[in-house]
MIMI-521479 format. One line per field, with one value per residue (C-alpha): residue number from 1; x, y, z. Coordinates in steps of 0.5 Angstrom, whole numbers, plus 500, padded with zeros to 3 digits. Example, Ala and Ser with C-alpha at 12.3 -4.5 7.8 and 13.67 -1.06 7.14 Angstrom:
! residues 2
resi	1_2
X	525_527
Y	491_498
Z	516_514
END
This chain:
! residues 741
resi	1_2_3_4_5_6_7_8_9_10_11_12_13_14_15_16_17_18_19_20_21_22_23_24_25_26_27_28_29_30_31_32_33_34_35_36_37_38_39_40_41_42_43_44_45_46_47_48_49_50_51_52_53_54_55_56_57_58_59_60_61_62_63_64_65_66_67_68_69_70_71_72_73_74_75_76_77_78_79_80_81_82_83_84_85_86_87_88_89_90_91_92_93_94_95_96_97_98_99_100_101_102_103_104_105_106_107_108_109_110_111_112_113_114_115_116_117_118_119_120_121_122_123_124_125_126_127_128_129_130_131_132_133_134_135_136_137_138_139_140_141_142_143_144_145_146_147_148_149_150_151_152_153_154_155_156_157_158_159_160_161_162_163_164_165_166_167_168_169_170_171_172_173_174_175_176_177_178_179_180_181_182_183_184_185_186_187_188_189_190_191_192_193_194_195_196_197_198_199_200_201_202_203_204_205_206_207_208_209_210_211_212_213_214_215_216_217_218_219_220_221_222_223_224_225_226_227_228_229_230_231_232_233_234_235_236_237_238_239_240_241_242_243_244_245_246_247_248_249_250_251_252_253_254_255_256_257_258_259_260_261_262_263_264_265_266_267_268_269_270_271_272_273_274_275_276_277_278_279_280_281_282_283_284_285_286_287_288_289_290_291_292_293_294_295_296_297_298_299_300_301_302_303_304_305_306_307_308_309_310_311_312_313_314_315_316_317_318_319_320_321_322_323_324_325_326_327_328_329_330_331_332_333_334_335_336_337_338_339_340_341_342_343_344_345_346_347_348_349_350_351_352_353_354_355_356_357_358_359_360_361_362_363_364_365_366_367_368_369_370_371_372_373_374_375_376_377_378_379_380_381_382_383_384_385_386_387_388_389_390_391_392_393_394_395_396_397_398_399_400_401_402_403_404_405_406_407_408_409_410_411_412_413_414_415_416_417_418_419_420_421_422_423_424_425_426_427_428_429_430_431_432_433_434_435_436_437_438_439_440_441_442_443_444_445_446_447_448_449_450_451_452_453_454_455_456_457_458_459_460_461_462_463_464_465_466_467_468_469_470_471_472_473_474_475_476_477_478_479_480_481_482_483_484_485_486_487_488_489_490_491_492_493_494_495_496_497_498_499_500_501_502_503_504_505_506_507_508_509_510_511_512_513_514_515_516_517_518_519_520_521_522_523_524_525_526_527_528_529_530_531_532_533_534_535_536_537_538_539_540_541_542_543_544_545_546_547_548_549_550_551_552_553_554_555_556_557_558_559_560_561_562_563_564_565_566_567_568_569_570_571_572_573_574_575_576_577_578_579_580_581_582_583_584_585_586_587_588_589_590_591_592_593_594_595_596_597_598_599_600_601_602_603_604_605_606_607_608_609_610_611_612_613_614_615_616_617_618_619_620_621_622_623_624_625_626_627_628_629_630_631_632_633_634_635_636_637_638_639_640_641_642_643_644_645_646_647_648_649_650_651_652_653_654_655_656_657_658_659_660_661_662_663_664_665_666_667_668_669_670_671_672_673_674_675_676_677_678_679_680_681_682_683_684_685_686_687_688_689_690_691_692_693_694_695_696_697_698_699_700_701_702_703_704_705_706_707_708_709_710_711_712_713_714_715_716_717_718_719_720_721_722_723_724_725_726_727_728_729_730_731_732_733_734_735_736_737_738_739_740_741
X	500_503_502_500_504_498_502_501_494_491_487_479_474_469_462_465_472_475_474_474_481_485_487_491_493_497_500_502_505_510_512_513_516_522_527_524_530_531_524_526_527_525_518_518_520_513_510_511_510_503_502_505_499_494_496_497_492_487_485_486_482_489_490_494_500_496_494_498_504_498_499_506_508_504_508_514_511_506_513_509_510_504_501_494_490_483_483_488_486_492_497_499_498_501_508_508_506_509_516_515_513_520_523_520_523_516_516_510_504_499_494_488_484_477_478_482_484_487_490_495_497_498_503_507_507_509_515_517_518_522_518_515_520_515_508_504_498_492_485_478_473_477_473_474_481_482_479_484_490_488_487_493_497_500_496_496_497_494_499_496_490_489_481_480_475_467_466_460_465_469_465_463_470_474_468_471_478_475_473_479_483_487_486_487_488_494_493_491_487_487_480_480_473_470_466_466_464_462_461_458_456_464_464_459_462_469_467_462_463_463_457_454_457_455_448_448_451_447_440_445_442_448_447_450_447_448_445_449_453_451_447_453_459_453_452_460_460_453_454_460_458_450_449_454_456_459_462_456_462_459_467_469_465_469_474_474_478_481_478_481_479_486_485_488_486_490_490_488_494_492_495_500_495_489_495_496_487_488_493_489_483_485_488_483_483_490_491_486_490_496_492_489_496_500_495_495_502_503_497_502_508_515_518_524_532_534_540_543_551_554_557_552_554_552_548_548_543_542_536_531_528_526_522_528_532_526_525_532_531_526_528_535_531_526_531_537_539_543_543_540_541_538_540_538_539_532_530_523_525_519_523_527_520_521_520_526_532_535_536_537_542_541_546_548_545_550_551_553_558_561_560_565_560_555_562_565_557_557_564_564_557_560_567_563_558_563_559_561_556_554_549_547_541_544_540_543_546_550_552_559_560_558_564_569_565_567_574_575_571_575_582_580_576_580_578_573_569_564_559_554_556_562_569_568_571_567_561_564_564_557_554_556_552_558_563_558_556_563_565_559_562_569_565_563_555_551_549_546_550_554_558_561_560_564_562_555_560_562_554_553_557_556_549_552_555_549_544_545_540_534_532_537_535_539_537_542_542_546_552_548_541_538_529_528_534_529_523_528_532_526_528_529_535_537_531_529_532_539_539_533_537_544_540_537_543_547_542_544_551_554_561_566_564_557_558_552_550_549_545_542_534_532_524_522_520_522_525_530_533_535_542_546_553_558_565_563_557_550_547_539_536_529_527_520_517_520_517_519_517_515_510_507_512_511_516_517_518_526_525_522_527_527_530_534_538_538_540_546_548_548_553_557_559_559_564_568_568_572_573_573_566_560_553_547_547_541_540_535_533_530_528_527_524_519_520_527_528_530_536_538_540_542_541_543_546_545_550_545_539_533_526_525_527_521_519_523_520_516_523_527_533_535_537_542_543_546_549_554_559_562_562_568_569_567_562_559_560_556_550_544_542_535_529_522_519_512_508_510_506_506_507_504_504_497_498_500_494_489_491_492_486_481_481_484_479_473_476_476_470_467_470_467_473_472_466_463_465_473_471_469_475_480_476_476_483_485_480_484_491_488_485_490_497_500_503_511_511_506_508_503_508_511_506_508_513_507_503_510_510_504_501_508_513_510_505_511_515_508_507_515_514_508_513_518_514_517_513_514_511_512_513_516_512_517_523_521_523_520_521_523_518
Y	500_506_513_520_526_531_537_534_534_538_544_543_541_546_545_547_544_543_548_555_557_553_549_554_558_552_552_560_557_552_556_562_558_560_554_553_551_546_544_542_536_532_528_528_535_536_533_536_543_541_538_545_549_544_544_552_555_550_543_539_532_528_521_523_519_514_511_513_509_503_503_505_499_495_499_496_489_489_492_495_497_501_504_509_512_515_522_526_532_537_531_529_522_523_525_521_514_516_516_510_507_509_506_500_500_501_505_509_512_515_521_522_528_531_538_542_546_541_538_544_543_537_538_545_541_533_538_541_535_532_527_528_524_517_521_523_527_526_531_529_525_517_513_516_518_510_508_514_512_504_506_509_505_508_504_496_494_496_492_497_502_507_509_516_519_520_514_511_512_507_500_503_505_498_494_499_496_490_490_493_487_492_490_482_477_479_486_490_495_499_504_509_511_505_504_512_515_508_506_499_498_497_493_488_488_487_481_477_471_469_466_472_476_472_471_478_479_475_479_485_489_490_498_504_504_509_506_506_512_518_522_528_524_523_531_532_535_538_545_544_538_537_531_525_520_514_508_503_497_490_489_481_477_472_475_474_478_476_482_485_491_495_498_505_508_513_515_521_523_518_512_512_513_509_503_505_504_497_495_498_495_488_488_483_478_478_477_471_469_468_467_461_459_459_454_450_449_448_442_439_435_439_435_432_434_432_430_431_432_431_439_444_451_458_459_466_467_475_478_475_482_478_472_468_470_467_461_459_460_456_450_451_451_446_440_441_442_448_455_459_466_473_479_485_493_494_494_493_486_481_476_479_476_470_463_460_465_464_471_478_483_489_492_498_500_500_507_508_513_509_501_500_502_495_491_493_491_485_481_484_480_474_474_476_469_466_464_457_458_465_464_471_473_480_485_488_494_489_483_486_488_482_479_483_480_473_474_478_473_467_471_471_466_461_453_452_459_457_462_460_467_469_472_479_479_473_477_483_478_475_482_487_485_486_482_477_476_477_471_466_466_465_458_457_458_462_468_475_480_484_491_495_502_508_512_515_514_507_506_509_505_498_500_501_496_491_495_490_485_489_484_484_489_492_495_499_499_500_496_497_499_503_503_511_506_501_505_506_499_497_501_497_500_502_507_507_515_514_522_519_514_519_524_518_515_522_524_519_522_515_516_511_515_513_506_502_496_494_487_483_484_476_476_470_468_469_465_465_459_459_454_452_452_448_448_448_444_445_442_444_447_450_454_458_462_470_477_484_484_477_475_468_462_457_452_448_441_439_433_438_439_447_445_441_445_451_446_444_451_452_446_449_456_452_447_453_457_451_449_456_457_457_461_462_463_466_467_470_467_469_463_463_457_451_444_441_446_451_457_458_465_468_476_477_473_475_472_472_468_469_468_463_459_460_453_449_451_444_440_439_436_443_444_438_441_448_443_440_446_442_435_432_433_425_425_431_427_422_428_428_435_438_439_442_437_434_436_443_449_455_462_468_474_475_483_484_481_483_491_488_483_486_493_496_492_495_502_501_499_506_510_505_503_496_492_488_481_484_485_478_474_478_476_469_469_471_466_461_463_464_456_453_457_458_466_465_470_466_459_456_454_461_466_473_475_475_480_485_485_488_491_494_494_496_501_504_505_508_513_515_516_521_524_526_527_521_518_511_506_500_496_488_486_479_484_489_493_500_502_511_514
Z	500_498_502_498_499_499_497_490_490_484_486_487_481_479_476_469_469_462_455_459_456_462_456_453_459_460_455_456_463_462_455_460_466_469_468_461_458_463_462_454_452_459_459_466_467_462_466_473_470_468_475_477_473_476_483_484_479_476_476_470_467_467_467_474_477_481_475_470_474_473_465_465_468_463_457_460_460_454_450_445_437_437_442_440_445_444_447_450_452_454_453_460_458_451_455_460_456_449_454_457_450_448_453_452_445_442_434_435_439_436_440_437_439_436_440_434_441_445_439_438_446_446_439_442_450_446_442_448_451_444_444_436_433_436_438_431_434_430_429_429_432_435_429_423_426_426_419_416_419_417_410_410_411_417_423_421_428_436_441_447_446_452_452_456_451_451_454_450_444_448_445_438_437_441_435_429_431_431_425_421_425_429_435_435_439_444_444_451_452_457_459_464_468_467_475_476_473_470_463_463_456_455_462_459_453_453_459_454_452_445_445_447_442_436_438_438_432_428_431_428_436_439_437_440_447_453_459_465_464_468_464_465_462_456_455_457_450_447_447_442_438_437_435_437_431_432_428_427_426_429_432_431_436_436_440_449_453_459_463_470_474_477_483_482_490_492_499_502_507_512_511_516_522_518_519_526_528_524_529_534_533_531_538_541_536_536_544_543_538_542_549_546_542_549_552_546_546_555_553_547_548_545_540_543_539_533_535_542_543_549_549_549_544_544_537_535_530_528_524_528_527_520_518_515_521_527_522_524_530_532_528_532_539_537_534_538_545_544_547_542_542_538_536_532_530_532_540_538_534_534_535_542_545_541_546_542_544_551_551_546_545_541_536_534_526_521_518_511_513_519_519_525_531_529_528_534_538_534_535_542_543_540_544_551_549_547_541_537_532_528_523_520_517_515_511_504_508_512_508_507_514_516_512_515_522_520_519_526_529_527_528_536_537_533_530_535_532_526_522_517_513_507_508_506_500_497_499_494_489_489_491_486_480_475_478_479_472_471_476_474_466_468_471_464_466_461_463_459_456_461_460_467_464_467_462_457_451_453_454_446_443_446_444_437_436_438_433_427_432_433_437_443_448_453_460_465_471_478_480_487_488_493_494_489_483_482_478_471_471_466_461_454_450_444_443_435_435_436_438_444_447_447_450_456_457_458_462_468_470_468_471_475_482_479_474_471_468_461_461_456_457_459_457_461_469_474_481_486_490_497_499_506_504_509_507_499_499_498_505_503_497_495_490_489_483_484_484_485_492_494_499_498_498_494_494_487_487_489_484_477_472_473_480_480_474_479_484_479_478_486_487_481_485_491_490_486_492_496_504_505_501_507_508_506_498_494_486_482_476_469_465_457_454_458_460_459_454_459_458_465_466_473_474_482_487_495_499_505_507_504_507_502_507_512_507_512_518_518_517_523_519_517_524_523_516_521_526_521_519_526_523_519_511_511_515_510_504_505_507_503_501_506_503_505_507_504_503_503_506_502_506_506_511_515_516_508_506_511_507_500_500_504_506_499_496_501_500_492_492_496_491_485_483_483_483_488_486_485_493_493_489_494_500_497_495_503_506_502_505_512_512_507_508_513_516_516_522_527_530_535_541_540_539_541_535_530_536_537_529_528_534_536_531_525_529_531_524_522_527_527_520_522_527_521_515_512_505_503_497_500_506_507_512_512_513_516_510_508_501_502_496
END
C-alpha cells in the first residue's frame, strides 16, 4: 500500500472543469515557465510543469500518476510496437505513455483527439518534450480517425489501446478496430473510468462470452447503447457537438477478452494513521489468538531434539527481526538442545519476545557513512557469549560488513569458532551485479550479455555495435540499488532514435563514481533459490516462483527439471568456492523457454538468507543440516541435501493480505472503482491463504513474534513516519523493510 503526498493533490474540481480556456493557459504557463530551458526535452519535466498548473492554478481531467503508473508498468510488460490512445485532452498521458513506450522499444504512439483546440496542445507540450519523432498526434473524431490511419496505411496493428474519451465512444470504437483487425488476439486494452463515472455498456461487452457475442451478431441488435452512463458524462459535449456519430461496426464477436479491473486508489493523506487503527482495532483478535495458542502448546507435547550432542553450544542467530531469521531460530530450539541466542538492529524486533531464543541483545545500526560501531557490537557480542556458531541473517545494508565480522571472529575465537556467513571478500564478488556476472561466466555457465560501463560514450557504442540485431534488448541498471533506483531498471534500449537514446543515457550521469550495468534483456519468468553451503557443499535447497516484492512462498517440487537445474547451477558455484566456501547463498533466475527446453540465465546472487527459507519451518532435518558445519568432511559427503518436507506448505503474511486483499478492495469498492465481485474474489482469495497456508510469522507454541510485528513494530514505524514527515511506496511486512518513496 503506498501513501499520498497531499501537496500533490490538484486544485478542486468546478462545476464547469474543461474547455473554458484552461487549456490554452496552460500552454501559455509552461512555454513561460522560468526554467523552461531545463524543461525542454525532458518528459518528465513536462509533466511536472502540467502538474504544477494543476496544483496552483486549475485542475486538469489527467489520467493522473496514481494510474498513469498502472498503464506504464503494462507498457513496460506489454512492449508494444503501436500504441494508440482515444482522447488525449491536453497531453498528459500522450507524454507520460509516449515516454514510456519508447523505452520499452516501441515505434509509434498514436494520440487521437477530436478537439482542434486541445489537439495544438498536446502537439506544442509533445514537441517540448522532444518526443515528436515517436508521438504522431491525430485530429478529428476516434472512429474516422482510426479508418483514415488504417486506409493509409499507416495503422496496421494496436498492441496496446488506451481508451479515455466520450465514454459511449469507448464499445463503438473498440468494435470498429475489431472489425479492420486492428485489435486482435493479443492485444490489450487499457479503459480509464470504467466504474466512475462508469460505462458498463463496455464492461458488458469487453466481459462477454463469444457465444454472447455471436448471437447478438446474428440478430444485428448490439447497436449503440448508453445505458448505464451517467446522463452528465453522456451530455459532456452537447454545446459543442449537436448530434454525437458513432461508427456503426458490428466489431468480430469471436473475440474474448480476459477482462480485470485494476484497483487504482490512492489514499487521501492517512495511510500511516489508518494503519495504526487496524492494528489497534485488531488487538483483540490477536490477543485471543495468542492467549489460546500459549494454552494450546502447554497441553501439546514438545518435539524432542533432533539429534542430542553431548556438549551443548552458544548459537547466534542475527536478524530475528525477519521472518528468515526467526524460522531458523526455531527450528535450531525445536530439534536441537542447544542455546539458541538472537540478535537485531531493531530494539523492538519481534523475535526478541521470541520462546525460542535463551536471550537478545541489540546491535548497533549500520551507518552508510560508519560501519565500525555494529562491527565492534557484533563481535563484541560474539566474544562476551563465547559464541560456537554464527548463523547470520544480514539485511543488504549489512552483508559486507557481516563478511568482515567472520574474518575478525575467526581471528579471535579460533578453529573451534564457525559461522554460516561468507568472507567479506566472497560477498563483493557475489553481490555487486557486474562482477558476479563476470565470475559465473569464467565458470562456464550461461549468462546474459553484460557491460560494466563507466561512462555514457561506452553505453552508446555498446549499443551501436548491437544494433544489427533488433532483437537484442538491453536495460542498464545500478551495480548497487537503492529503493528510488528500481523504477528505471526496465527501460529497454537502444530506442528507435539514435539521438532518443544518446539524450537518455547522457541524462544518467554515468561516470566511474557512479557506473552502470549493461545487461541482455531476458523476456522470461522469474525464480529464486535458497541454499545452506558448508565448506562448498549444497547442504539444503529450495527454489519457488519469484517476483518483484514476493509475498507468497510456493516451493517447487526438488524432483521438477526446472529445480533441479538450478540446484546443479548451485552446486557448480558452491564446489568453486571451496572449503573455505560456507553461508547462505540465493539466485535470482530468468528462465526462457518450457520443460527440459529451458535457458537458465542468472541475473543477481544474495550471498544471504532469503525468506524463502520459511518452507523448511516443518523439516527438522534443517537444524541438522546448521548443525554439520561441525562434522568432519567424510561425514559431509556421505549428507543428503535437505528439502522442504512433503507436503510443503505454502506461506503467506496475514497483515500483508488483510491490506491487499481486504481493505483496499473494500476502500476501492466505496470510491467505485472496483465491483463487488472483484471484493468477492479478493476475499475468496484471502479466506484460502488463511485456511490452506500458513503466515510465516505465526507459530502455535510461539505466539508473540506474530503480535509484537503487528500490534508493536509495524505500528511504531507508522507513526514514527508521522512524526518525521517521511513518504514510503511500500512495505516487506516479511523483512520489515519499508521502501523510501
Amino acid at each position: 500500500m503506498g501513501s499520498f503526498d497531499q501537496a500533490k493533490a490538484y486544485a478542486p474540481q468546478e462545476d464547469t472543469f474543461f474547455d473554458d480556456g484552461r487549456e490554452i493557459e496552460l500552454l501559455h504557463f509552461v512555454y513561460s515557465h522560468p526554467d523552461l530551458k531545463r524543461i525542454r526535452g525532458s518528459p518528465q519535466k513536462v509533466l511536472a510543469a502540467i502538474d504544477e498548473y494543476a496544483r496552483t492554478k486549475k485542475y486538469l481531467m489527467n489520467v493522473g500518476e496514481d494510474k498513469g503508473r498502472i498503464v506504464t508498468d503494462l507498457i513496460a510488460e506489454v512492449k508494444p510496437e503501436t500504441m494508440v490512445e482515444l482522447g488525449g485532452y491536453v497531453g498528459y498521458s500522450c507524454i507520460l505513455f509516449g515516454d514510456a513506450v519508447r523505452k520499452a522499444g516501441g515505434r509509434r504512439y498514436y494520440s487521437l483527439e477530436r478537439n482542434p483546440e486541445f489537439a495544438a496542445v498536446i502537439m506544442s507540450l509533445v514537441d517540448l518534450a522532444g518526443l515528436s519523432d515517436l508521438v504522431k498526434v491525430v485530429v478529428g473524431s476516434s472512429d474516422e480517425s482510426v479508418a483514415r490511419l488504417h486506409s493509409f496505411g499507416a495503422l496496421k496493428h494496436i498492441d496496446l489501446m488506451f481508451l479515455d474519451h466520450y465514454k459511449p465512444a469507448y464499445t463503438t470504437d473498440l468494435k470498429l478496430c475489431e472489425e479492420l483487425k486492428l485489435v486482435t488476439p493479443g492485444s490489450v486494452l487499457a479503459a480509464d473510468n470504467v466504474i466512475k463515472p462508469g460505462n458498463p455498456p463496455y464492461l458488458e461487452y469487453v466481459r462477454g462470452s463469444v457465444e454472447e457475442k455471436r448471437k447478438k451478431f446474428k440478430e444485428n441488435r448490439d447497436g449503440v447503447t448508453v445505458e448505464g452512463i451517467a446522463e452528465r458524462t453522456v451530455k459532456q459535449y452537447a454545446n459543442k457537438y449537436s448530434e454525437e456519430k458513432f461508427s456503426q461496426s458490428q466489431g468480430n464477436p469471436n473475440l474474448a477478452y480476459d477482462s480485470k479491473l485494476v484497483n487504482s486508489y490512492e489514499p487521501t493523506g492517512v495511510p500511516n494513521l489508518l494503519l495504526v487503527f487496524l492494528s489497534f482495532i485488531c488487538i483483540p483478535i490477536s490477543s485471543a489468538i495468542v492467549f489460546f495458542s500459549l494454552i494450546s502448546s502447554k497441553l501439546r507435547p514438545q518435539p524432542r531434539p533432533l539429534r542430542p550432542h553431548d556438549a551443548l553450544k552458544t548459537i547466534l542467530v542475527t536478524g530475528v527481526s525477519m521472518t528468515k531469521g526467526l524460522t531458523i531460530a526455531r527450528l535450531l530450539s525445536q530439534h536441537t538442545p542447544h542455546r539458541i541466542i538472537g540478535a537485531d538492529i531493531s530494539s523492538f524486533s519481534p523475535g526478541r519476545f521470541s520462546a525460542s531464543l535463551s536471550s537478545f541483545y541489540k546491535l548497533t545500526p549500520p551507518d552508510g557513512k560508519d560501519v565500525e560501531p555494529y562491527i565492534d557490537s557484533l563481535l563484541e557480542l560474539i566474544l562476551d557469549q563465547k559464541v560456537d556458531l554464527w548463523i547470520s541473517c544480514s539485511s543488504v545494508v549489512a552483508a559486507v560488513e557481516d563478511g568482515e565480522v567472520v574474518r575478525l571472529a575467526e581471528r579471535e575465537r579460533g578453529a573451534a569458532f564457525k559461522a554460516v556467513q561468507f568472507h567479506d571478500e566472497v560477498v563483493g564478488v557475489l553481490y555487486e551485479k557486474d562482477l558476479f556476472i563476470e565470475y559465473i561466466a569464467s565458470l562456464g555457465l550461461l549468462v546474459p550479455e553484460s557491460y560494466r560501463c563507466t561512462s555514457a560514450e561506452l553505453v552508446l557504442s555498446i549499443l551501436l555495435n548491437q544494433q544489427q540485431d533488433e532483437r537484442k534488448k538491453f536495460i542498464l541498471k545500478p551495480i548497487g540499488v537503492g529503493d528510488k533506483a528500481r523504477g528505471n531498471m526496465m527501460t529497454l534500449l537502444p530506442f528507435p532514435s539514435p539521438q532518443d537514446t544518446a539524450a537518455y543515457v547522457k541524462s544518467l550521469d554515468v561516470s566511474s563514481s557512479n557506473p552502470l550495468q549493461l545487461q541482455q534483456f531476458i523476456n522470461g519468468h522469474e525464480y529464486c533459490t535458497h541454499a545452506l553451503i558448508v565448506r562448498g557443499r549444497v547442504m539444503a535447497f529450495v527454489a519457488c516462483p519469484s517476483s518483484d516484492m514476493l509475498m507468497h512462498y510456493e516451493a517447487l517440487s526438488p524432483d521438477s527439471y526446472l529445480s533441479r537445474e538450478m540446484l546443479a547451477f548451485t552446486q557448480r558455484v558452491a564446489e568453486d568456492g571451496g572449503e573455505d566456501f560456507t553461508g547462505h547463498l540465493s539466485f535470482d533466475f530468468l528462465v526462457e523457454g518450457e520443460g527440459r527446453d529451458i535457458q537458465l540465465y542468472p541475473i543477481e546472487c544474495n550471498p544471504r538468507a532469503h525468506t524463502a527459507v520459511v518452507l523448511f519451518a516443518d523439516t527438522p532435518q534443517m537444524a541438522g543440516a546448521y548443525l554439520s558445519v561441525f562434522e568432519s568432511d567424510e561425514t559431509l559427503d556421505t549428507r543428503e541435501i535437505v528439502v522442504p518436507r512433503l507436503p510443503t506448505h505454502s506461506y503467506y503474511w496475514l497483515g500483508h493480505d488483510i491490506v491487499t486483499l481486504l481493505v483496499l478492495p473494500v476502500l476501492a469498492l466505496f470510491s467505485w472503482q472496483v465491483e463487488f465481485e472483484d471484493v468477492i474474489d479478493a476475499g475468496v482469495e484471502f479466506w484460502e491463504h488463511v485456511l490452506c497456508w500458513r503466515d510465516g510469522m505465526f507459530a502455535l507454541w510461539d505466539p508473540v513474534p506474530f503480535f509484537v510485528l503487528y500490534h508493536v513494530y509495524w505500528p511504531m514505524q507508522f507513526l514514527n513516519c508521522v512524526l518525521k514527515g517521511q513518504g514510503w511506496s511500500r512495505v516487506n511486512v516479511s523483512t520489515t523493510k519499508v521502501f523510501q518513496s
